[in-house]
Backbone as numpy.savetxt, mean C-alpha at the origin, in Angstrom:
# Nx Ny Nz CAx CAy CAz Cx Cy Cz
2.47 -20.75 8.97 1.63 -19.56 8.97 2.52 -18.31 8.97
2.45 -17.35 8.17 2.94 -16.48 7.92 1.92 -15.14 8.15
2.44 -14.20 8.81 1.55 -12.90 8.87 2.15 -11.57 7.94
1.60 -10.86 7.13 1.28 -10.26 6.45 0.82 -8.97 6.54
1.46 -7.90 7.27 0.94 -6.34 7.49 1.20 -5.53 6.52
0.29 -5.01 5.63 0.39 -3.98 5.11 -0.06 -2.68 5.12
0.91 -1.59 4.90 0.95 -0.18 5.02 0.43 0.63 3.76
-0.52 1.74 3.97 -0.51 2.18 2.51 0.72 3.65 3.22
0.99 3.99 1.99 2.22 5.20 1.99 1.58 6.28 2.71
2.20 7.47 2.90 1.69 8.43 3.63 1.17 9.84 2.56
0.25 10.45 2.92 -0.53 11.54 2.00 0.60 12.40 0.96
0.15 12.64 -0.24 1.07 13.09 -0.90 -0.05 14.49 -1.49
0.56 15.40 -2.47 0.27 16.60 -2.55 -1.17 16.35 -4.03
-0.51 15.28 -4.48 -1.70 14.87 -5.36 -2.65 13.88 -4.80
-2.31 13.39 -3.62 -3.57 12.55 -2.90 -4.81 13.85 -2.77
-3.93 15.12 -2.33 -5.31 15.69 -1.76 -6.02 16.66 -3.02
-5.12 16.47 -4.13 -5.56 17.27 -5.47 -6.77 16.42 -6.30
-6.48 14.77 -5.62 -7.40 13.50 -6.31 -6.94 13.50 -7.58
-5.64 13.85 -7.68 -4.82 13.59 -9.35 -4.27 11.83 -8.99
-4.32 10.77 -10.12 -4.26 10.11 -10.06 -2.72 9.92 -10.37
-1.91 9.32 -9.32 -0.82 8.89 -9.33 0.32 7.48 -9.93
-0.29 6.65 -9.86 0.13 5.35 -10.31 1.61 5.20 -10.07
1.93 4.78 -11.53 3.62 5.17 -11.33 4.66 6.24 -11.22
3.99 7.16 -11.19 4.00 8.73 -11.36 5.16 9.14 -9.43
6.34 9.28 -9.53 6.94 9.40 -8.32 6.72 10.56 -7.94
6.03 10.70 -6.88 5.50 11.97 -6.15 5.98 11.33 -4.84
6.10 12.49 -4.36 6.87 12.24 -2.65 5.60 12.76 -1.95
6.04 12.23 -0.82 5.34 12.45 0.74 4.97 14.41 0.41
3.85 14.45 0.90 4.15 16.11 1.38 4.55 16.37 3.07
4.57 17.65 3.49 5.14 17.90 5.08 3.52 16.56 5.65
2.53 16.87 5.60 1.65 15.87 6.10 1.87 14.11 6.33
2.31 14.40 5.31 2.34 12.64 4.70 3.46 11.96 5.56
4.67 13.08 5.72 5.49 12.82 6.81 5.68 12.54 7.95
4.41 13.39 8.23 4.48 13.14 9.64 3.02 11.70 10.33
2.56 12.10 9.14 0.98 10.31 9.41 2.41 9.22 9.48
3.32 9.17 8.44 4.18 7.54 8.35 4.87 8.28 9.54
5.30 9.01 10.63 6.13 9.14 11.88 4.70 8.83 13.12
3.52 8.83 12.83 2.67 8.29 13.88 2.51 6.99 13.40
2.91 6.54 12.27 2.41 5.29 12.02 3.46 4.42 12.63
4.45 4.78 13.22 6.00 4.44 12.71 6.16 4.07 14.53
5.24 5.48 15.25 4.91 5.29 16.43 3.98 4.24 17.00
3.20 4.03 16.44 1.85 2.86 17.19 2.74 2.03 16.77
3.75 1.74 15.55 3.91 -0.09 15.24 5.04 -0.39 15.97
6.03 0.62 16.75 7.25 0.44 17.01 7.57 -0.77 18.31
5.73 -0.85 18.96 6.09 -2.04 20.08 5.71 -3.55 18.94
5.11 -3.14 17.95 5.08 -4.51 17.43 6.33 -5.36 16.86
5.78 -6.50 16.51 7.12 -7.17 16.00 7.40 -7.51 14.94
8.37 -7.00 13.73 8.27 -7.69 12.23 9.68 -7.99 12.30
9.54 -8.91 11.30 11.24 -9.88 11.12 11.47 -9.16 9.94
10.81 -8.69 8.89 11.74 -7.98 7.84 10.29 -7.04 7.20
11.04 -5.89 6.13 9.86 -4.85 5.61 10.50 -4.82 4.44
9.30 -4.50 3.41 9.62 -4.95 2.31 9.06 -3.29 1.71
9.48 -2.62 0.42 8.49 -1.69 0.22 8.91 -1.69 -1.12
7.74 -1.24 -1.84 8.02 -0.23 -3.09 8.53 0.66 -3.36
9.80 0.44 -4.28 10.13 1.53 -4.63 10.36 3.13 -4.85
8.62 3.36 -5.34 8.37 4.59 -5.50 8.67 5.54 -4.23
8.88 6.58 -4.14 9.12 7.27 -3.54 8.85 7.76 -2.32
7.10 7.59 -2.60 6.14 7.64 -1.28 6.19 6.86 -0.30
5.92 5.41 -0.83 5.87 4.03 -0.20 7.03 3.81 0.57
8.45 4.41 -0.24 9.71 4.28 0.36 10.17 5.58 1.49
9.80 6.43 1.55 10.26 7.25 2.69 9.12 6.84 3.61
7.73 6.45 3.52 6.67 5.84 4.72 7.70 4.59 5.32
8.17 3.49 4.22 9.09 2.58 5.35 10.09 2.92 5.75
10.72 3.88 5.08 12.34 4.33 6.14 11.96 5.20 7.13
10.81 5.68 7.16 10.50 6.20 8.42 10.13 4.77 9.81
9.39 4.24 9.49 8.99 2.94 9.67 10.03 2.32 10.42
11.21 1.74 9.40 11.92 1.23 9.76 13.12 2.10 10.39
13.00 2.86 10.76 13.88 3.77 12.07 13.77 3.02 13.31
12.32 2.50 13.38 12.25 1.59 14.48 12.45 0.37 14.84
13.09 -0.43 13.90 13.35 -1.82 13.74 14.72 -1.82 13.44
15.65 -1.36 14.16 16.96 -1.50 13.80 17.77 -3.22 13.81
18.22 -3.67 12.88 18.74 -4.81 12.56 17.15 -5.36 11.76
16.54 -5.02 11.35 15.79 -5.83 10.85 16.05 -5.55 8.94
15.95 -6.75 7.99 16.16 -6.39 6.88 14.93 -5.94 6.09
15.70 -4.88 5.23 14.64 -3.51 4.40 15.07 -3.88 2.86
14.03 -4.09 2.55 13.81 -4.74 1.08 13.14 -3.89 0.08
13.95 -3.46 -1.20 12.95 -2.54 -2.30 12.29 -3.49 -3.39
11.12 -3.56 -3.88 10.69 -5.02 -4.69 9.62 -4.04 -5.51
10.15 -4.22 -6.63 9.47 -3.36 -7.56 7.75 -4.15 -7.84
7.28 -5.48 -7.85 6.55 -6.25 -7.55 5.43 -5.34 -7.03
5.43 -4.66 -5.62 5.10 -3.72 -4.71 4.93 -2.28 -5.06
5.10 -1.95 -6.29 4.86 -0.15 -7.14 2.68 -0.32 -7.32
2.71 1.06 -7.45 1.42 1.13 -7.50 0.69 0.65 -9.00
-0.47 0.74 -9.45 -1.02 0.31 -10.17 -0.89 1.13 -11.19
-0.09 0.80 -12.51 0.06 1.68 -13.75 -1.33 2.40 -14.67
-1.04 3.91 -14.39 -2.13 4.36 -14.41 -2.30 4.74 -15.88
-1.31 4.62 -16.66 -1.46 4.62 -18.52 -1.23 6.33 -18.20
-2.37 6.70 -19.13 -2.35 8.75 -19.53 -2.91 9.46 -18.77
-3.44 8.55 -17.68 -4.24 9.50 -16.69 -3.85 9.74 -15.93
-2.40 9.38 -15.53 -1.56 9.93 -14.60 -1.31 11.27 -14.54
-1.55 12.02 -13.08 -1.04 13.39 -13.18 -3.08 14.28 -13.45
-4.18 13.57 -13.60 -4.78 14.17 -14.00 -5.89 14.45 -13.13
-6.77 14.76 -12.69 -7.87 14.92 -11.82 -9.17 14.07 -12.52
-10.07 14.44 -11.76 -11.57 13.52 -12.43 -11.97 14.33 -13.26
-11.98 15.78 -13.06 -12.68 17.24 -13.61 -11.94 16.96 -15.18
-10.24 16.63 -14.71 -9.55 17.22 -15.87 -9.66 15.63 -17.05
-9.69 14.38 -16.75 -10.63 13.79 -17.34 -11.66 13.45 -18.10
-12.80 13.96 -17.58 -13.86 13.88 -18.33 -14.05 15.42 -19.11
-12.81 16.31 -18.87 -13.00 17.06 -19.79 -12.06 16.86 -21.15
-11.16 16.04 -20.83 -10.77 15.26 -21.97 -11.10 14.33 -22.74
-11.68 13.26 -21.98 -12.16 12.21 -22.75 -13.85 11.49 -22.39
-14.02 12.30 -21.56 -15.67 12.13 -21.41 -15.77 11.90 -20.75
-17.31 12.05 -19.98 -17.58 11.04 -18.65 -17.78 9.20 -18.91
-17.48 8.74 -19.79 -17.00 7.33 -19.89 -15.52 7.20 -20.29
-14.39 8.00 -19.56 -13.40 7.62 -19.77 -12.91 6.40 -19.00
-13.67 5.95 -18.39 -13.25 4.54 -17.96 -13.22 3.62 -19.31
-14.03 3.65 -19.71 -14.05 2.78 -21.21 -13.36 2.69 -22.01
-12.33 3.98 -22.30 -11.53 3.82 -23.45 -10.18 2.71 -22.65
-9.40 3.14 -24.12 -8.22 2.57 -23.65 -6.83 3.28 -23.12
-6.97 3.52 -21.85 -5.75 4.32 -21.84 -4.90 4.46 -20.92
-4.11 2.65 -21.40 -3.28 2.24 -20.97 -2.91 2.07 -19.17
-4.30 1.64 -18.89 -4.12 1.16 -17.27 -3.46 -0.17 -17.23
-2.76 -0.50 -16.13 -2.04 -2.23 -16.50 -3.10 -2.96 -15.91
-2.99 -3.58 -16.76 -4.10 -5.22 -16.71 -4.40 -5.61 -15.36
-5.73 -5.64 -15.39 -5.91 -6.70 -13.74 -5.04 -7.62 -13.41
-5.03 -8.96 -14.83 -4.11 -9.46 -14.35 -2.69 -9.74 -13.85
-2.49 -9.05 -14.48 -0.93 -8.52 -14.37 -0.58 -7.61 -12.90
-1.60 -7.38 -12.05 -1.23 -6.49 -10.79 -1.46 -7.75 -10.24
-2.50 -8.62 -10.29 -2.63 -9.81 -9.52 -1.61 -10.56 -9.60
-1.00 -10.93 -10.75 0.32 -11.92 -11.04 1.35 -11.57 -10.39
1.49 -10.05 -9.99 3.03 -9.70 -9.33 2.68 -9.93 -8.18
1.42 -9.36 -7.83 0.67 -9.43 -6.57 1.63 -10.74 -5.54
0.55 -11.37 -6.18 0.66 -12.95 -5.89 2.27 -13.86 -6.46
2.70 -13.32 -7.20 4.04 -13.61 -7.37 5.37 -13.39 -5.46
5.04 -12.11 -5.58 5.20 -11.71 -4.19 5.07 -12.04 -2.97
3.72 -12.51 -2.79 3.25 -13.18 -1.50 3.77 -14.77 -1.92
3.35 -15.49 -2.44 4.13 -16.71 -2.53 5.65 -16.93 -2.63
6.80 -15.99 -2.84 8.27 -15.74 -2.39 7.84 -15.49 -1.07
7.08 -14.48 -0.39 7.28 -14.26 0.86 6.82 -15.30 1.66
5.90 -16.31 1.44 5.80 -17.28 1.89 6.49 -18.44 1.79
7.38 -18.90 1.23 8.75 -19.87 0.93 9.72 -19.17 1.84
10.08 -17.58 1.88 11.15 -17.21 1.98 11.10 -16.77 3.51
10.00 -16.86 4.33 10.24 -16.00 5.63 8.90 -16.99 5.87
8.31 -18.26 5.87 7.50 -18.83 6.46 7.67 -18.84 8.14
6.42 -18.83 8.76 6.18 -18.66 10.57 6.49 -16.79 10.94
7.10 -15.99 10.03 7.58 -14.89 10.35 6.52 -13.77 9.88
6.66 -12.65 10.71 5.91 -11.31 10.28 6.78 -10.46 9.32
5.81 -10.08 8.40 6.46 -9.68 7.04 5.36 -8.04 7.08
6.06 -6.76 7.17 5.74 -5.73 7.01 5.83 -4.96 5.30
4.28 -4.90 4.91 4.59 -4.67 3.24 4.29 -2.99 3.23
4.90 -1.68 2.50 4.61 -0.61 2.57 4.14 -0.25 0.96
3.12 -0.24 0.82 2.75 -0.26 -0.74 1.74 0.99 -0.71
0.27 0.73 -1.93 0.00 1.41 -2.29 -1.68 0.97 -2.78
-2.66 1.77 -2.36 -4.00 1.74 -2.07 -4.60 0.64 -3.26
-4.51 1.37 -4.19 -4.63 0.41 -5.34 -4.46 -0.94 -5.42
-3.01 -0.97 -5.34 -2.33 -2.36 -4.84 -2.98 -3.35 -3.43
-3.08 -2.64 -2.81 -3.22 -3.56 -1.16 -5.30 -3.90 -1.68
-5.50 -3.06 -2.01 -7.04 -3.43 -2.06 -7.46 -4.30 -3.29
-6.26 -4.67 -4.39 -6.73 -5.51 -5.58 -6.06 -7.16 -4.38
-4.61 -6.80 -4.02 -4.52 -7.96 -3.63 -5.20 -8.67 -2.68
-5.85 -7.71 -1.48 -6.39 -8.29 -0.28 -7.22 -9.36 -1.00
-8.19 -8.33 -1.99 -9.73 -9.08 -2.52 -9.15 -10.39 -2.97
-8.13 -10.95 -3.31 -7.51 -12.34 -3.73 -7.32 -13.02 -2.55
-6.60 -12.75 -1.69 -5.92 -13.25 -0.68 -7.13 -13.66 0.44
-7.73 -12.82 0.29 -9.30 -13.15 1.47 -10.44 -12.49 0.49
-10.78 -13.38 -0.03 -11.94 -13.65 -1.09 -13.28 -13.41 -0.76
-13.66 -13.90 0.30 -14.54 -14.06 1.28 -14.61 -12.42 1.98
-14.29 -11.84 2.34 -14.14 -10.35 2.60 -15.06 -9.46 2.10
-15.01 -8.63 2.82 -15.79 -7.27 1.74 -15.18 -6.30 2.44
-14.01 -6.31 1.52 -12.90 -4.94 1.37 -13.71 -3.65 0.65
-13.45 -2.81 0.95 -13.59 -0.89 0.64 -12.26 -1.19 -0.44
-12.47 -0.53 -1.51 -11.23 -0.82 -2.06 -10.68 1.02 -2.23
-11.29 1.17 -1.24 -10.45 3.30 -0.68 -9.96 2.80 0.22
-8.43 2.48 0.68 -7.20 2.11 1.17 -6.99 3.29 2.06
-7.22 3.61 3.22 -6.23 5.23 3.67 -4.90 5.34 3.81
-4.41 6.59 3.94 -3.26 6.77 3.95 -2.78 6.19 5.14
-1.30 5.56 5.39 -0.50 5.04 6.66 -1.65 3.85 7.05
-2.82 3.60 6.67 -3.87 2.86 6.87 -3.21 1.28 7.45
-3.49 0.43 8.32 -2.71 -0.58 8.75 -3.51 -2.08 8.50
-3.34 -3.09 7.53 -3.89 -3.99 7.07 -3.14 -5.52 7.58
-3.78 -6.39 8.64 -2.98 -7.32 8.59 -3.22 -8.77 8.28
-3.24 -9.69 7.61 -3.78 -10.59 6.96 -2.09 -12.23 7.71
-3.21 -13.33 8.07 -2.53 -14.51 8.47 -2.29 -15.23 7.51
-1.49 -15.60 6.66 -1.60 -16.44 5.12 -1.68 -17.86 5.65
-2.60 -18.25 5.40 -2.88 -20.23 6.64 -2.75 -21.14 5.16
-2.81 -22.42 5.48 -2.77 -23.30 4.61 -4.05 -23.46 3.63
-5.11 -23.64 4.11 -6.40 -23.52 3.36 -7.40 -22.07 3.25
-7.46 -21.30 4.17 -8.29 -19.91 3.93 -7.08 -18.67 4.95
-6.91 -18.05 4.27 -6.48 -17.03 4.54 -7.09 -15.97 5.48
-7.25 -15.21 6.56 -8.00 -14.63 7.65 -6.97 -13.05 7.69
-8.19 -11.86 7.56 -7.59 -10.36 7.63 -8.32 -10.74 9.21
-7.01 -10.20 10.11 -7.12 -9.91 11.22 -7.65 -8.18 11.58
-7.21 -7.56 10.60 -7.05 -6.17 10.83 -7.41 -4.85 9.28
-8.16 -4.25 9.11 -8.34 -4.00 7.81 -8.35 -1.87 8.07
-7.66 -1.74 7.15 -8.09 -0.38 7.07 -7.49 0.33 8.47
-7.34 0.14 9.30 -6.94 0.75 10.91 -5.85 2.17 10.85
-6.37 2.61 11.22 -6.13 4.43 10.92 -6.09 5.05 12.61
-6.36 4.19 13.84 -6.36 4.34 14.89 -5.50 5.19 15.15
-3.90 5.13 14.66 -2.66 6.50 14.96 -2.97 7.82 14.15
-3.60 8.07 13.70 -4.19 9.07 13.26 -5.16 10.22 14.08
-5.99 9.19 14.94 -6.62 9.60 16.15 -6.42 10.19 16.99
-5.20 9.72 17.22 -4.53 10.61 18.67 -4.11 11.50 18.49
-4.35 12.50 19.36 -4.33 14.00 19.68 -2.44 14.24 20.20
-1.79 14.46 19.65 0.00 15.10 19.82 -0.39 15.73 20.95
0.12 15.29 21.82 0.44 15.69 23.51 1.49 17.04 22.55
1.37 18.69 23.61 2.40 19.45 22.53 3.39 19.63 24.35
């Protein structure tokens, strides 16, 4: 049995513009910084044997913040773990969208990556992490898109929100026959009021 926590990244300047990001490297803003330093706070009594993150920029300063608190533990970049390729609509708003290509721009083609293909890395991923760190807690720092296509695989049975929050804390038991989310969505460090 292997456990499975995943992180979504911390608020970025186009999270709050609702410009769609994908592969598009946008960093943390001053906000975003400081949600992955409370996030970084509630997890620091927990226990992970290694953290794994995406690349991109966001995902990766949320775990090196993260992992400030896990000293000796190994920090892994796995491109596997990047957000969901957003084709031409990267960079764009909903407004600025449908004033381009209509209010059925979901329909055309423009160049989002394949379901399957987020599922295949998806799951490419979790099955290395399960060979490679079996009985151990595995901390993943990814990306809304991502954590909410894979959960819906991984625990089938579920009824995931597939709006991921930011620093949001997801933890899933990978078992031999059904898979069990212990923890979904948890935004609880967000709550607390900064003693000044």
């Amino acid at each position: 049995m292997t456990t499975v926590g995943f992180v979504r990244h911390g608020v970025t300047a186009w999270n709050k513009e609702g410009r769609a990001q994908g592969n598009t490297d946008v960093p943390l803003d001053e906000e975003g910084i400081q949600m992955a330093e409370r996030a970084a706070k509630r997890m620091q009594f927990e226990e992970w044997d290694v953290i794994y993150t995406s690349p991109l920029i966001r995902a990766k300063k949320t775990a090196e913040i993260i992992a400030e608190k896990y000293t000796g533990v190994n920090f892994i970049q796995d491109k596997r773990l990047r957000e969901i390729g957003g084709g031409i609509i990267e960079g764009t708003t909903e407004d600025e969208r449908i004033a381009k290509w209509g209010p059925d721009w979901r329909n055309r083609d423009i160049g989002f990556e394949p379901e399957d293909a987020i599922i295949s890395r998806g799951m490419s991923f979790i099955e290395e992490v399960k060979q490679r760190h079996f009985g151990k807690r595995v901390l993943v720092v990814s990306h809304g898109g991502f954590i909410s296509r894979l959960l819906n695989v991984l625990v089938p049975k579920g009824e995931f929100s597939r709006d991921i929050g930011n620093t949001s804390v997801t933890i899933v038991e990978l078992q031999e026959n059904e898979n069990i989310c212990h923890l979904f969505n948890c935004m609880k460090h967000l709550e607390v009021k900064e003693v000044q």
